[in-house]
N, C-alpha and C positions, 0 to 999 in steps of 0.2 A: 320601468326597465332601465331607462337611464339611473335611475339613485341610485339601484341592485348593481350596478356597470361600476358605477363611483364607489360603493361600499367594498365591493369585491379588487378594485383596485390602491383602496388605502391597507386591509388587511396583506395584501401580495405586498405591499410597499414595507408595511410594519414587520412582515415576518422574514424580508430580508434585509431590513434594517437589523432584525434580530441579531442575525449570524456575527456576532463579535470576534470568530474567529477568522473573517475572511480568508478560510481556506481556499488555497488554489485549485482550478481546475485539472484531474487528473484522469479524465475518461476518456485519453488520446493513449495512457500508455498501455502498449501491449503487455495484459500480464494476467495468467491464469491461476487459481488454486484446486487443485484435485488433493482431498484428504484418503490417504490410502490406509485402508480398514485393514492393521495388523492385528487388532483384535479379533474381527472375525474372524479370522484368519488361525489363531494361535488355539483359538477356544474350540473353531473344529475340530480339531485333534482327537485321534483316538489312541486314548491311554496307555490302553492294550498295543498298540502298537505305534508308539512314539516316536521310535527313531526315521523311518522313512518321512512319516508325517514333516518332521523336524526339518529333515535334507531338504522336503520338499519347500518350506518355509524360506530356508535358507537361501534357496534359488530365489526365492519368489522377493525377501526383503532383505538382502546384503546388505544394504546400509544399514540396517536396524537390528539383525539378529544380535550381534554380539553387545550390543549396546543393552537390550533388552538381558540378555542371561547373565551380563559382570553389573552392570551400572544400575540395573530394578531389583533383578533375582539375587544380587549377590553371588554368584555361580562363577564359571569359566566361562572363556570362550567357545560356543560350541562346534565341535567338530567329531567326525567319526569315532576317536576315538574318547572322547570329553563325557564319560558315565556321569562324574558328578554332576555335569549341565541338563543332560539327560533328566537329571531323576528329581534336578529341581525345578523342570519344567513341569511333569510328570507331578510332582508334589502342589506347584501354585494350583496347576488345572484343577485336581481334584479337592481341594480344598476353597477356592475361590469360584466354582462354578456356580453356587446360589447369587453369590453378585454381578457375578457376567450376566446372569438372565435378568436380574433385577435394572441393571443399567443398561444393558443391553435395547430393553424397551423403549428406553429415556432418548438414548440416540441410534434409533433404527436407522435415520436420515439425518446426515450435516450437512447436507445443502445448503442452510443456513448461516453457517457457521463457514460456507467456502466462502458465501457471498461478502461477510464481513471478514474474513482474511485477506480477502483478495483486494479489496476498498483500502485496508489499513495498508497492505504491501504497496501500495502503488502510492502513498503518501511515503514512503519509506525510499521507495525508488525514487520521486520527486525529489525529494530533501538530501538524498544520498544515493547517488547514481554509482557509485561505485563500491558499494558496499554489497555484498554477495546475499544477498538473499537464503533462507535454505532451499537445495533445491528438491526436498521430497517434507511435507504433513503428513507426516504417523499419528493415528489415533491410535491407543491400546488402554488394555485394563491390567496395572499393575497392583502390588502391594499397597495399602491404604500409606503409608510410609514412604511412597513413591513419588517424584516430582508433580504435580500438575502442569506444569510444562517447563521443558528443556531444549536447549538448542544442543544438538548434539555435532559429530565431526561433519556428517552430511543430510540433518535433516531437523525439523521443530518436531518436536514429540509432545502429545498432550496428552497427559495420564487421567483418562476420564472417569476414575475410580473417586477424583476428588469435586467434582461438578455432579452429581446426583442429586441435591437439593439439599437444600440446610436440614431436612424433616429425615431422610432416608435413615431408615434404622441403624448403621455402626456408628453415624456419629453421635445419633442422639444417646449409644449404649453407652452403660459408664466408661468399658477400654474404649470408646472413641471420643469420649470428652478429654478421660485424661489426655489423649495424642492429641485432640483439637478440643480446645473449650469451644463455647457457643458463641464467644465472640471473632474466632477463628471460623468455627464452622456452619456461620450462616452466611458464610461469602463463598462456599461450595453449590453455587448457583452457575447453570448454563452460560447466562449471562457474563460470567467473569473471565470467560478462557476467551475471547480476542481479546482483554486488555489485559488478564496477564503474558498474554504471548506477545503484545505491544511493550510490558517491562522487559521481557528476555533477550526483546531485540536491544532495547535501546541501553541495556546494560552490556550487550556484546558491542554495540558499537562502542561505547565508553565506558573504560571498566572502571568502576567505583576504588576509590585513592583517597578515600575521604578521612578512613580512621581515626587519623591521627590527627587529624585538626580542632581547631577549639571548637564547641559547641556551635557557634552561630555558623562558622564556614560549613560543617556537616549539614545543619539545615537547610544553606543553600543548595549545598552542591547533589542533594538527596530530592529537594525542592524543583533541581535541573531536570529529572528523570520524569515526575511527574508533569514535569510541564512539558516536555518529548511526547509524552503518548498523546496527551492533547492532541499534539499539531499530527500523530500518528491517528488518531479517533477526534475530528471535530465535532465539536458538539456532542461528545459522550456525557452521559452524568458524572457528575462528582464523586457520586456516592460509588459508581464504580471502579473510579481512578482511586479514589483512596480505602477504601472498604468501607467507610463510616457508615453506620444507619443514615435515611434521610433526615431524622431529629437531629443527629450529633453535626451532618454538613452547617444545617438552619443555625445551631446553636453556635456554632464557630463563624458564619457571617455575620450574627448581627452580634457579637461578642468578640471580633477580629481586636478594636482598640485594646479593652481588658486584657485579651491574652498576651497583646504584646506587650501592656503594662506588668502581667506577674513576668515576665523574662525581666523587664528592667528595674525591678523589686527585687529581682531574690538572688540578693548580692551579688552582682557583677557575672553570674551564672552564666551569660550568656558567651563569657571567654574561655570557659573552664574546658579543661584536657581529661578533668576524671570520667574515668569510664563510666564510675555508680552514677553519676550526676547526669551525665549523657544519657542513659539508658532508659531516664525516666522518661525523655523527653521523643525519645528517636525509638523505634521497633514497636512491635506488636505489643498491646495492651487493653484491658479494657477499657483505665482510661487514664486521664494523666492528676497522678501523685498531687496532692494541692490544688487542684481543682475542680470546679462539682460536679457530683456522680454524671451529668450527662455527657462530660466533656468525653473524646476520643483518646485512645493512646495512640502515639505515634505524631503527638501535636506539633513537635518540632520541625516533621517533614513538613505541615501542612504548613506556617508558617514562613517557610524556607520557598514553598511554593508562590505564596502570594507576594513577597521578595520578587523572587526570578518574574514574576506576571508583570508586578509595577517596574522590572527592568525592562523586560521587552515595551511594554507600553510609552517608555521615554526613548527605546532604541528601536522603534518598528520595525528599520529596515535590516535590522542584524541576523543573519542566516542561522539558523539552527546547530548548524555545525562549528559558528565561532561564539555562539551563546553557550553550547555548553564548556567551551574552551577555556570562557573568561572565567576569570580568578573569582570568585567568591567574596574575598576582600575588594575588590573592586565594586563587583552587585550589589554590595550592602553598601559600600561610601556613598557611589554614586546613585543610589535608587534613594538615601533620604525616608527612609520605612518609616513612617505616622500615622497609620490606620485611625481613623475614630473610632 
């Protein structure tokens, strides 16, 4: 009994040795998530008779109606006399009803999905007490072509048309590969709306100014965002934060050296202002240009990240809100980047 006593307290010792993120304690601050079901809501509707249905919506979700029929539908604002909102309401229902039922099933209940908003908000509130939180979570099922999630004037909208699973029939159809290849749309997993609703904050708090800088500054400062949701998601996977497959994460740790070696190969690349040049390196791809088929695309960011990591690692005590402040040129002099 005693050894069982000792074994059981070296694993509790190792597994909180584990926690490399030493996340702060945040189960003191008062703070609730209620996700409000405008999809159920919208798809109730009856066709035949729209317009009251619609009024009554409107009572029901003012922050969202008109965000929903200009900023998803492409429509007007709706109001009593708005026919053309009307009838492009009228038009999504009855064409979009087989996937309302199909997704519908998927998220009968986000309970889940409060419990891990509400965890990630309260890291957010920690780090940023004055930063305005939204104060209403809109679910809804818009256009495949529609946000997966948006911060809107008064609320986080999460368009759950694109979280159905990588297998659901439009993406796998040919019009949904052309809109989302497969390397796009096997990240349309449940699993990915807290951490993209963890980029939408951390991109409202700091709005991306990176453009126009040279390649490696872009890396960092793209590299800041990813390393935010971290400390918004301790201990998230990787493979979430960044989309990678878990092969493509594996093949960039234990290949971190190399890849920093082709940047300091391929002439001086790593200062360059050209867009084509940039492009290979930073955004969505399958994988990257000059490197072998397992690699990811969007290597630049990930690189940029593991930067800002060995930054905070030599600056512990630097607050979130003046790590993403600092300059980029500064992160790369002073961080000394030599990956083996």
């Amino acid at each position: 009994m005693k050894r069982l006593t000792a074994i059981l307290l070296i694993v509790l010792f190792a597994e909180a040795c584990h926690n490399k993120n030493n996340a702060p304690d945040v189960s003191g601050i008062p703070l609730t998530v209620k996700i409000e079901r405008f999809d159920k809501a919208f798809f109730s509707l009856d066709t035949n008779n729209i317009v009251p249905g619609l009024q009554k919506i409107t009572r029901q979700y003012p922050y969202f109606i008109d965000d929903f029929t200009t900023e998803i539908l492409g429509a007007e604002p709706l109001s009593d006399t708005s026919r053309l909102a009307f009838a492009a309401c009228r038009q999504f229902l009855s064409s979009y009803w087989p996937v309302k039922d199909a997704i519908e099933m998927k998220f009968e209940n986000l309970g889940w999905l409060e419990k891990e908003l509400q965890q990630s908000f309260k890291y957010v509130k920690y780090y940023f007490p004055q930063y305005q939180l939204p104060s209403k979570v809109v679910a809804y099922i818009g256009p495949f072509d529609a946000p997966g999630v948006a911060i809107t004037q008064y609320s986080l909208a999460i368009g759950l048309q694109l979280y159905a699973g990588k297998n659901f029939s439009f993406y796998t159809s040919m019009e949904g590969q052309e809109m989302y290849p497969a390397y796009i749309s096997r990240r349309f997993e449940p699993s990915f709306i807290t951490v993209n609703c963890m980029k939408a904050i951390a991109e409202d708090l700091f709005a991306d100014k990176s453009q126009s800088k040279p390649l490696i500054e872009q890396m960092i400062d793209k590299g800041k965002y990813w390393w935010l949701v971290n400390q918004f998601m301790p201990g998230v996977q990787d493979s979430l934060i960044t989309g990678y497959t878990q092969k493509q994460c594996d093949w960039c740790r234990k290949n971190e050296g190399l890849i920093w070696n082709f940047f300091l190969q391929s002439n001086n690349q790593l200062y360059t202002i050209d867009p084509d040049i940039i492009k290979n390196y930073i955004g969505d791809a399958p994988n990257t240009l000059g490197m072998p088929d397992v690699s990811p695309g969007n290597i630049g960011q990930w690189v940029g990240w593991q930067i800002v990591k060995s930054y905070f690692e030599k600056n512990p005590s630097i607050s979130p809100l003046k790590l993403m402040a600092t300059d980029p040129k500064k992160i790369f002099e002073e961080t000394k980047y030599k990956p083996r």
